[in-house]
Biopython code that builds the backbone (N, CA, C, O; Angstrom):
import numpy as np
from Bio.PDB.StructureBuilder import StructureBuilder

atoms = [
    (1, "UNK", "N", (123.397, -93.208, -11.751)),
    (1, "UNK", "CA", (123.813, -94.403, -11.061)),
    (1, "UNK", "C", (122.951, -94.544, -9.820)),
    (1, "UNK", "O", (122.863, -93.562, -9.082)),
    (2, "UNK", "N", (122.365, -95.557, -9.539)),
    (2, "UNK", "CA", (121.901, -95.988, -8.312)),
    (2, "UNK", "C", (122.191, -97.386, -7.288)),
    (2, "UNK", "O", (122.557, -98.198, -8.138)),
    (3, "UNK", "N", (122.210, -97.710, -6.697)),
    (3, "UNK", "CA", (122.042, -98.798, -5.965)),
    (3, "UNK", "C", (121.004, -99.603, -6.001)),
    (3, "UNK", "O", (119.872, -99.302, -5.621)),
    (4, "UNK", "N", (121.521, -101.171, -6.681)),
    (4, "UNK", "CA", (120.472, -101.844, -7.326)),
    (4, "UNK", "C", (119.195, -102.253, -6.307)),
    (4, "UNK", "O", (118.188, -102.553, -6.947)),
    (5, "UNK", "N", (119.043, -102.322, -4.876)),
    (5, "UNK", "CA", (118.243, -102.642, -4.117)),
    (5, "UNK", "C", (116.961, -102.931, -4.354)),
    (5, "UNK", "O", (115.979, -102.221, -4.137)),
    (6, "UNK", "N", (117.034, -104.438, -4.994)),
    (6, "UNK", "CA", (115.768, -105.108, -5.868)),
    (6, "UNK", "C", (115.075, -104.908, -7.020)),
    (6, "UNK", "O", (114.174, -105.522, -7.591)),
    (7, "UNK", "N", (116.109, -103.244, -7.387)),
    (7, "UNK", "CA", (115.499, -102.567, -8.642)),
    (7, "UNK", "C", (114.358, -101.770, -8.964)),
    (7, "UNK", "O", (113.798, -101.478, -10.021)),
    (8, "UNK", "N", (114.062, -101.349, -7.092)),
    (8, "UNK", "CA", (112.777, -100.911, -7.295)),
    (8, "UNK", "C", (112.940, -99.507, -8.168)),
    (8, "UNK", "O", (112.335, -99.068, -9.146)),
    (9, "UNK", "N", (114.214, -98.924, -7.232)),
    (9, "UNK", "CA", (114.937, -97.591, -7.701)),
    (9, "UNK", "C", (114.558, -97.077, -8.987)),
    (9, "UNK", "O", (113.719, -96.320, -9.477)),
    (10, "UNK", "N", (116.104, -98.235, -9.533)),
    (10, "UNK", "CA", (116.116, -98.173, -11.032)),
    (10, "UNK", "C", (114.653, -98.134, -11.806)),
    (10, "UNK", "O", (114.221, -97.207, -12.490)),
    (11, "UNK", "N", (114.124, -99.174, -11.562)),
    (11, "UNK", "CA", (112.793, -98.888, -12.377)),
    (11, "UNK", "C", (112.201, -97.775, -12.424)),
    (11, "UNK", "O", (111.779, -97.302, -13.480)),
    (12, "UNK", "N", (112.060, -97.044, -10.959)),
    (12, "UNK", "CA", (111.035, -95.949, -10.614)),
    (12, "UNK", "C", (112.069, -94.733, -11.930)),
    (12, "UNK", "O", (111.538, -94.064, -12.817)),
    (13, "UNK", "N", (113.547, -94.803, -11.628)),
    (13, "UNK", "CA", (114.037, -93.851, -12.584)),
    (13, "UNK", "C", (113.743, -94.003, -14.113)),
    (13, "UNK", "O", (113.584, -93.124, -14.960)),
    (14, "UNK", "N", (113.724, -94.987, -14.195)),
    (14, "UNK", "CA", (112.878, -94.899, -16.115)),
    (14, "UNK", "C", (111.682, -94.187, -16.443)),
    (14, "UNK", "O", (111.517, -93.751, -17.582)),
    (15, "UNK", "N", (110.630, -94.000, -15.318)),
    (15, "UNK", "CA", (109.660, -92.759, -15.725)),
    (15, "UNK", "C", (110.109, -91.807, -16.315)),
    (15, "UNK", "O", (109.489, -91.374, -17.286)),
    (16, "UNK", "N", (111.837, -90.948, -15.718)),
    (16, "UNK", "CA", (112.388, -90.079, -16.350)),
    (16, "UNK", "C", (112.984, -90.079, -17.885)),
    (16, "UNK", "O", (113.282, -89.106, -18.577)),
    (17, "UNK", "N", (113.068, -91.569, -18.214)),
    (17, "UNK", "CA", (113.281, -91.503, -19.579)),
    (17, "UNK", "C", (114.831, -91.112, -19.601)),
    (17, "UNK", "O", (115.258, -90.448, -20.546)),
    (18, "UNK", "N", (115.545, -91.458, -18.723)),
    (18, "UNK", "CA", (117.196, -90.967, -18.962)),
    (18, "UNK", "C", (117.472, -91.917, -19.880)),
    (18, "UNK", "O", (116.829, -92.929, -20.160)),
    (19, "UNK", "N", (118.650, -91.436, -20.397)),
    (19, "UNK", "CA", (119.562, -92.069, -21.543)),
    (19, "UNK", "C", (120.340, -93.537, -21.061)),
    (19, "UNK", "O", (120.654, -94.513, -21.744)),
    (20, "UNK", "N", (120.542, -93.220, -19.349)),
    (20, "UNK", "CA", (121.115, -94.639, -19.406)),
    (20, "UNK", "C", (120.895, -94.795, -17.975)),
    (20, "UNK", "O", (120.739, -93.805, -17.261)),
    (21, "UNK", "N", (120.875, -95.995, -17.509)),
    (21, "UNK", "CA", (120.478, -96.219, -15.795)),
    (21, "UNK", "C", (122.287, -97.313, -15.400)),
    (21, "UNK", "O", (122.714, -98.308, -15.987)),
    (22, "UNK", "N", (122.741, -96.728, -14.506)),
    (22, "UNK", "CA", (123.531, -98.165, -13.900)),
    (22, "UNK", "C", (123.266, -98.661, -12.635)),
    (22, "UNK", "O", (123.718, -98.007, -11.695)),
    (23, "UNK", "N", (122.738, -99.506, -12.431)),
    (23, "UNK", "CA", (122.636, -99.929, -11.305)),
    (23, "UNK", "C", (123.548, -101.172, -10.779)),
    (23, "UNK", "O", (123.893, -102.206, -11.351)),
    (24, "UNK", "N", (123.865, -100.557, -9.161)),
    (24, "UNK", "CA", (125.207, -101.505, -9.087)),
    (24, "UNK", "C", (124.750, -101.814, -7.379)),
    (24, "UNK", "O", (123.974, -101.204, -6.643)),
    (25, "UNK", "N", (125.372, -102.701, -7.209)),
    (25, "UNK", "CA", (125.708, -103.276, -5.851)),
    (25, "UNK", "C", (126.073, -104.478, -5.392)),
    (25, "UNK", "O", (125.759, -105.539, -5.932)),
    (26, "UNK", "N", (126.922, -104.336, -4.118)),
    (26, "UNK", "CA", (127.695, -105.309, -3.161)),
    (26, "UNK", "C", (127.508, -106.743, -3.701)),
    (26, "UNK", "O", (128.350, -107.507, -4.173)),
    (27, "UNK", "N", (125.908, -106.944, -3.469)),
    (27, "UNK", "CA", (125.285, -108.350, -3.372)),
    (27, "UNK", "C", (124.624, -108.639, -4.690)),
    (27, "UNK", "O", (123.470, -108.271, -4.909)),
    (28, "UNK", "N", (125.486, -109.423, -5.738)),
    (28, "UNK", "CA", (125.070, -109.505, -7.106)),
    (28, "UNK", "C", (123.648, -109.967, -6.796)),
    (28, "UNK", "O", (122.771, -109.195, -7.183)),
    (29, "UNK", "N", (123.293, -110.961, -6.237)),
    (29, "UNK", "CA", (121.698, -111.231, -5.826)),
    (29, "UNK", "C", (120.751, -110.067, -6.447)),
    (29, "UNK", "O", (119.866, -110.237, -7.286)),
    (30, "UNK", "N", (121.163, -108.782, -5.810)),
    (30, "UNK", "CA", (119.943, -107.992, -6.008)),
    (30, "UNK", "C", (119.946, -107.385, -7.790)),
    (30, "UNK", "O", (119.036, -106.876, -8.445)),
    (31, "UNK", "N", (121.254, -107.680, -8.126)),
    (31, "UNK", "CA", (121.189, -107.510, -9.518)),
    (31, "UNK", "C", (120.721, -108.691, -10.410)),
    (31, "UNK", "O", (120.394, -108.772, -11.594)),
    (32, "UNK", "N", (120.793, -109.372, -9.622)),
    (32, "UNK", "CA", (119.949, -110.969, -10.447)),
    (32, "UNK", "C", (118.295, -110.916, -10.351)),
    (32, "UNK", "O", (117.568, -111.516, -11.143)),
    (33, "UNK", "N", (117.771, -110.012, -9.137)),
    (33, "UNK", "CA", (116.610, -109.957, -8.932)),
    (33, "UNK", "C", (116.102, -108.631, -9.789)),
    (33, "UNK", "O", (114.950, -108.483, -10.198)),
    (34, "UNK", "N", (117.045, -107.823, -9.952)),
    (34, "UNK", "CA", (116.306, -106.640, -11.088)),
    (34, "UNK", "C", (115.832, -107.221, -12.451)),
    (34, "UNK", "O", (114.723, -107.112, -12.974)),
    (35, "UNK", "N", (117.071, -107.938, -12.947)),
    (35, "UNK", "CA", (117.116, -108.853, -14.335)),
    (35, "UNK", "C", (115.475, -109.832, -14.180)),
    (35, "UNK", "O", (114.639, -109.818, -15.083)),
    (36, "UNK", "N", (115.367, -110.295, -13.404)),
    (36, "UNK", "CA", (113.552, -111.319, -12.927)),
    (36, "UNK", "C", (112.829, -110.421, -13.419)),
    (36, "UNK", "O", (111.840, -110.616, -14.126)),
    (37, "UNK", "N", (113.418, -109.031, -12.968)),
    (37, "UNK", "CA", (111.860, -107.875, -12.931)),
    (37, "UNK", "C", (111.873, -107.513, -14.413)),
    (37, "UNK", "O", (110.817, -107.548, -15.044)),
    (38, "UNK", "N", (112.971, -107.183, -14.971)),
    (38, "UNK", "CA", (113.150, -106.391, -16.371)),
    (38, "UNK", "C", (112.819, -107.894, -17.219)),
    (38, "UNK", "O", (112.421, -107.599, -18.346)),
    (39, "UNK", "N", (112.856, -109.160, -17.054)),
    (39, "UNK", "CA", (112.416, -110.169, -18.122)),
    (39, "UNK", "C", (111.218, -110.300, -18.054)),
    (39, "UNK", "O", (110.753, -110.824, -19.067)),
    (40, "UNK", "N", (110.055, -109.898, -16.824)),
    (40, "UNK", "CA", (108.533, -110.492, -17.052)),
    (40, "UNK", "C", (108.174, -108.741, -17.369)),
    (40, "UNK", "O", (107.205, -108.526, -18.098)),
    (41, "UNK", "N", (108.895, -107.621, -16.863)),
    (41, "UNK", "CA", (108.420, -106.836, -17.899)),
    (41, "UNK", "C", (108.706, -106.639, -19.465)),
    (41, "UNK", "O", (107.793, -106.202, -20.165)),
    (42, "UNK", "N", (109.776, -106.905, -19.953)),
    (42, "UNK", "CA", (109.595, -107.245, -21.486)),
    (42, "UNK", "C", (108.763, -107.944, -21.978)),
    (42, "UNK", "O", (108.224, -107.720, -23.061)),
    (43, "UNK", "N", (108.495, -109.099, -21.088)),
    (43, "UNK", "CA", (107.852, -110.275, -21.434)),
    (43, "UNK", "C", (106.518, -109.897, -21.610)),
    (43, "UNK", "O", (105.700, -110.625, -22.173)),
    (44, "UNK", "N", (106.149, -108.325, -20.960)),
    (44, "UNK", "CA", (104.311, -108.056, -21.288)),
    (44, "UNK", "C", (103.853, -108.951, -19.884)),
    (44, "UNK", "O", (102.687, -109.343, -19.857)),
    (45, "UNK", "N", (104.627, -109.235, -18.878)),
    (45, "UNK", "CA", (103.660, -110.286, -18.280)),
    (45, "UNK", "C", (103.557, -109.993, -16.620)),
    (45, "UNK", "O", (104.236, -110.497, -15.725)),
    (46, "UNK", "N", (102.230, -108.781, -16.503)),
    (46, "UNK", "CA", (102.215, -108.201, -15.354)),
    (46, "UNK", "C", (101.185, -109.143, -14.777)),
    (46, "UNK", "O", (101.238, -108.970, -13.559)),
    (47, "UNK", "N", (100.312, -110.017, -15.047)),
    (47, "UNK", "CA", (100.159, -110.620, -14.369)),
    (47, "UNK", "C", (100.852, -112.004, -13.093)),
    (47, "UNK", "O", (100.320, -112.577, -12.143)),
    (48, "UNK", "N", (101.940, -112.068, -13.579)),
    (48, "UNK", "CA", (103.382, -112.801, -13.202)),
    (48, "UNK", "C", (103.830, -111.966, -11.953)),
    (48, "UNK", "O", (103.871, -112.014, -10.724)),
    (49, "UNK", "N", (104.143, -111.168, -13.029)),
    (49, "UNK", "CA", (104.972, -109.491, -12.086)),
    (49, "UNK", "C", (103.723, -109.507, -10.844)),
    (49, "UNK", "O", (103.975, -109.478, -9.639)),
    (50, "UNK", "N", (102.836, -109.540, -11.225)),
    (50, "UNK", "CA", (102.175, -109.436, -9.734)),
    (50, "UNK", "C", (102.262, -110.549, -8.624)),
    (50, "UNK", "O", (102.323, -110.493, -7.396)),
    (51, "UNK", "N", (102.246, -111.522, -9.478)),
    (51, "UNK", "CA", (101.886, -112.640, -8.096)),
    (51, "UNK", "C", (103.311, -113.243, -8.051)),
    (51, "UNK", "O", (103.341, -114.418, -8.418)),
    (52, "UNK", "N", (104.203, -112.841, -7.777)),
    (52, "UNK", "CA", (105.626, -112.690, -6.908)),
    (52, "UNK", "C", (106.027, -111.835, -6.535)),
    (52, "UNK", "O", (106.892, -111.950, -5.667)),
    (53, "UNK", "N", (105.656, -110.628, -6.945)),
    (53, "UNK", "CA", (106.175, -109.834, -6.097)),
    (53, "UNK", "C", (104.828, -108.716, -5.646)),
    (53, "UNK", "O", (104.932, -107.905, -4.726)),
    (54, "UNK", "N", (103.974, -108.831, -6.235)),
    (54, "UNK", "CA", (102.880, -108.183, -5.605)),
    (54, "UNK", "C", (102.083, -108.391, -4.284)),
    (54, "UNK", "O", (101.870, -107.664, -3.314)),
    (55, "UNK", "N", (101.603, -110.085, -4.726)),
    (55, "UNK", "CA", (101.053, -111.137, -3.489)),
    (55, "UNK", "C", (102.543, -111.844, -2.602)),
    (55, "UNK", "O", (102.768, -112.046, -1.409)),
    (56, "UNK", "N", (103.297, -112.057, -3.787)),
    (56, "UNK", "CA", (104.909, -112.330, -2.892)),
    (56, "UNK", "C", (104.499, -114.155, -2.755)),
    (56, "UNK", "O", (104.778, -114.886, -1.805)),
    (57, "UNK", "N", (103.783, -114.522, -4.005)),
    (57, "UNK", "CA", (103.871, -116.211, -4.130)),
    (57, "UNK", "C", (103.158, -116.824, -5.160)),
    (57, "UNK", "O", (102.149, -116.274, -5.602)),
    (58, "UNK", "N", (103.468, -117.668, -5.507)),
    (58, "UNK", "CA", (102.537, -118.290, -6.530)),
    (58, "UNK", "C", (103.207, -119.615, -6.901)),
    (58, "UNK", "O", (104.373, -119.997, -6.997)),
    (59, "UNK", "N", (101.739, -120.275, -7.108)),
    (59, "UNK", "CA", (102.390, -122.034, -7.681)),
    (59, "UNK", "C", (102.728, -122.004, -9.013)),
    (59, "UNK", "O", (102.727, -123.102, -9.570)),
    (60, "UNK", "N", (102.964, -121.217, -9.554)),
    (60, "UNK", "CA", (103.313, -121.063, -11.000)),
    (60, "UNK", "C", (105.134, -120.730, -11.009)),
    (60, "UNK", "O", (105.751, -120.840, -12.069)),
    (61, "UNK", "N", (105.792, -120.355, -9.809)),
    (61, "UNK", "CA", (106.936, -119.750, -9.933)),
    (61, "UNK", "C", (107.642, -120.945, -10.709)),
    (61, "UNK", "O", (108.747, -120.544, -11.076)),
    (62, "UNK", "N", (107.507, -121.755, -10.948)),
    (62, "UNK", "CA", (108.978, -122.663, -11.334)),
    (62, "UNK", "C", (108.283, -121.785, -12.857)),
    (62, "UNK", "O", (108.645, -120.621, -13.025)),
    (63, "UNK", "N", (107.107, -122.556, -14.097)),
    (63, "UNK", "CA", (106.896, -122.222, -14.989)),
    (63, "UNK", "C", (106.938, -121.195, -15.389)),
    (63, "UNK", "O", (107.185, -120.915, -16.562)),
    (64, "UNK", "N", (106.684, -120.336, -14.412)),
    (64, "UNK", "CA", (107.160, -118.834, -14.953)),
    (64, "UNK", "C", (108.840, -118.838, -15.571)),
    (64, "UNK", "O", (109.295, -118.428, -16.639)),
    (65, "UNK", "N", (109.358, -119.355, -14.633)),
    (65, "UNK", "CA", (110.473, -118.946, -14.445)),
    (65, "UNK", "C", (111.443, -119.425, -15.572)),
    (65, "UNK", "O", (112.395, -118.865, -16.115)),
    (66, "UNK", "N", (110.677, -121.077, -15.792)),
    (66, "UNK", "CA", (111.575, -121.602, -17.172)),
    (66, "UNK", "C", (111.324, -120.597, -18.212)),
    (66, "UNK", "O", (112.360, -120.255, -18.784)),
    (67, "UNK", "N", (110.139, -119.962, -18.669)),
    (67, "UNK", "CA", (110.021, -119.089, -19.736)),
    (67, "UNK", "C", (110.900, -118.122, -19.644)),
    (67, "UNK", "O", (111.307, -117.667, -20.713)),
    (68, "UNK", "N", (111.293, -117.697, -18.708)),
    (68, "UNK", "CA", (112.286, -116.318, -18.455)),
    (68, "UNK", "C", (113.536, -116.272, -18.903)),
    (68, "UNK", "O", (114.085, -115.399, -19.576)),
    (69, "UNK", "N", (114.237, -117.987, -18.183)),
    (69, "UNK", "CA", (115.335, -117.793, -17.855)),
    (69, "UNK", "C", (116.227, -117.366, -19.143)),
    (69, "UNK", "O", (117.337, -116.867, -18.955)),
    (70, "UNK", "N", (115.757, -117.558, -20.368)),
    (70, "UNK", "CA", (116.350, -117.493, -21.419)),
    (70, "UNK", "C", (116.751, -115.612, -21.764)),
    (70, "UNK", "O", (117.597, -115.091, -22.489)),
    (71, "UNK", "N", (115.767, -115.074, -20.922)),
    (71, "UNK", "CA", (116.058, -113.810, -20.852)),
    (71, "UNK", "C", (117.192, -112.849, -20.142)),
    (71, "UNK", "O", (117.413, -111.655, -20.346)),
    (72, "UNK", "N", (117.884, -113.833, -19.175)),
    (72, "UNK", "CA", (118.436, -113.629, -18.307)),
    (72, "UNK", "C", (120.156, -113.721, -18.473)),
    (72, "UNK", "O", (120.489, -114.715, -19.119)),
    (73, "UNK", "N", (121.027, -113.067, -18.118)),
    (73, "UNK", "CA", (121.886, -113.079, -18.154)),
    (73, "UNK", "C", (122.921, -114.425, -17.416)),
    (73, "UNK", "O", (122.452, -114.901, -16.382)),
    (74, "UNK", "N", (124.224, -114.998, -17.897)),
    (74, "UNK", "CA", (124.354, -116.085, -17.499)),
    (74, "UNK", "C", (124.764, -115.386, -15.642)),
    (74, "UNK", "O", (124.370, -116.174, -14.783)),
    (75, "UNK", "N", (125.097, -114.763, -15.364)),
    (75, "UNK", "CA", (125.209, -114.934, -13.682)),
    (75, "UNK", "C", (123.940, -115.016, -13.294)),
    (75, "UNK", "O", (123.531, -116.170, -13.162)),
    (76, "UNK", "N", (123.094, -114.055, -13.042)),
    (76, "UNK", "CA", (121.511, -114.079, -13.057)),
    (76, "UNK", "C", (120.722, -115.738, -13.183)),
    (76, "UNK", "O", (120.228, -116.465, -12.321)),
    (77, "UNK", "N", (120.907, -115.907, -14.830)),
    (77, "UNK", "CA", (120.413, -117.279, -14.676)),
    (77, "UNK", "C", (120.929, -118.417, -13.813)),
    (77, "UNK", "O", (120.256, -119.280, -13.249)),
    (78, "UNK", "N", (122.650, -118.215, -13.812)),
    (78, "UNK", "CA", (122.963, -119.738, -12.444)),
    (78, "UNK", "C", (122.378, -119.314, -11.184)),
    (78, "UNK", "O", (121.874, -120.166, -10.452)),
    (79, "UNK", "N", (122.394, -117.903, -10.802)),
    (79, "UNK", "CA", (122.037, -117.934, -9.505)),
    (79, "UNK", "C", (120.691, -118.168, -9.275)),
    (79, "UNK", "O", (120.384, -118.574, -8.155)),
    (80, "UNK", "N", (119.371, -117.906, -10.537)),
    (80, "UNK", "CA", (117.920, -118.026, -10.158)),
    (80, "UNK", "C", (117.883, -119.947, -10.730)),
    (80, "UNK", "O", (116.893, -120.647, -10.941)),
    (81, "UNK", "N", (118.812, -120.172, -10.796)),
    (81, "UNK", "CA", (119.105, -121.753, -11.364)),
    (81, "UNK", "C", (119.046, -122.332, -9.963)),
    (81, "UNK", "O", (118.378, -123.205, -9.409)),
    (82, "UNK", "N", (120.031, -121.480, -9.607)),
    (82, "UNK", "CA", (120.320, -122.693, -8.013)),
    (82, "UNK", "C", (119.632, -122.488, -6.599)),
    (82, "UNK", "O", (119.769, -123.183, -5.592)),
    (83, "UNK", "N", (118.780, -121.239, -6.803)),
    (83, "UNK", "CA", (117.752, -120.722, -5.518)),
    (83, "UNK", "C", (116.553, -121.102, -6.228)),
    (83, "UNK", "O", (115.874, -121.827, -5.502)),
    (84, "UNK", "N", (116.119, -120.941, -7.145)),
    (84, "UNK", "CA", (114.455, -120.629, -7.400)),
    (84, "UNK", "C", (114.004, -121.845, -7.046)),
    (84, "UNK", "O", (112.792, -121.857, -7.256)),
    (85, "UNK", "N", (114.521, -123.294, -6.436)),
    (85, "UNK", "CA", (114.072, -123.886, -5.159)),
    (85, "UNK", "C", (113.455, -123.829, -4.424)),
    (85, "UNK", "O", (112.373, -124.367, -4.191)),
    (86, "UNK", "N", (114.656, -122.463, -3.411)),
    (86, "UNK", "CA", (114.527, -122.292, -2.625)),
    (86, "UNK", "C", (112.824, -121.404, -2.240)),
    (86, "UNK", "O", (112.041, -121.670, -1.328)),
    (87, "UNK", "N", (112.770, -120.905, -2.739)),
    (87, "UNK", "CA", (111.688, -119.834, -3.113)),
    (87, "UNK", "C", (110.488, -120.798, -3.649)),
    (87, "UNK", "O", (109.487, -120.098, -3.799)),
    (88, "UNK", "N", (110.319, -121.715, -3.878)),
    (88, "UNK", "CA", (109.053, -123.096, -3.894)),
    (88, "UNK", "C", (108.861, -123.274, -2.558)),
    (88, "UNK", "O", (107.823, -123.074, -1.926)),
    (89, "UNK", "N", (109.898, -123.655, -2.167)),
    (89, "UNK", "CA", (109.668, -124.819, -0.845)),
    (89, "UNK", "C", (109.499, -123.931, 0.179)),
    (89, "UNK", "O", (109.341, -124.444, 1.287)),
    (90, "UNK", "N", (109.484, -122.319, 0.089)),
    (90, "UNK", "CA", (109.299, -121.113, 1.460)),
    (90, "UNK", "C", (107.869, -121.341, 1.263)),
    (90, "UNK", "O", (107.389, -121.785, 2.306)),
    (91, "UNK", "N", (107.178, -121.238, 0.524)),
    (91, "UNK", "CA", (105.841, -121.397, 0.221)),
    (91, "UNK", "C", (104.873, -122.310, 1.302)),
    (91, "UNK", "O", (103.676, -122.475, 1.068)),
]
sb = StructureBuilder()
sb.init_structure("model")
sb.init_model(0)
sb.init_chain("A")
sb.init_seg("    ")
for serial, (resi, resn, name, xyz) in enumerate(atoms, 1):
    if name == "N":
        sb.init_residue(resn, " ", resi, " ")
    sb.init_atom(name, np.array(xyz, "f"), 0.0, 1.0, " ", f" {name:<3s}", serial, name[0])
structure = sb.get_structure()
């Protein structure tokens, strides 16, 4: 079990190959933001994975994001539904 805190955690613990990861916390947010990370990595798509959270922007975020959302769980998806706005217009 860890504390989901953007998921960097969790991720770093899958090198170990454990049987099962839970990651939990306070502010569902940061569990909506692990789910972003675990859909463009299924998705094969580290070039994505980089330029949001590597460079931390890109004019591509909406299109990225429609491809994803289908990956995403329904809390996850309303909440990157009703911010990923927000996250254009910081730009």
């Amino acid at each position: 079990m860890t504390i989901t805190s953007a998921g960097c955690n969790a991720l770093d613990y899958l090198l170990d190959v454990p049987a099962h990861i839970h990651a939990v916390h306070m502010n569902y947010r940061q569990n909506a933001l692990l789910e972003l990370k675990l859909a463009l990595i299924r998705a094969g798509n580290q070039k994505a994975l980089f330029e949001i959270f590597g460079l931390g922007a890109t004019s591509r975020l909406q299109v990225i994001y429609v491809e994803l959302r289908v990956h995403l769980g329904p809390v996850a998806r309303k909440d990157w539904d009703d911010k990923i706005s927000y996250s254009i217009r910081a730009r």
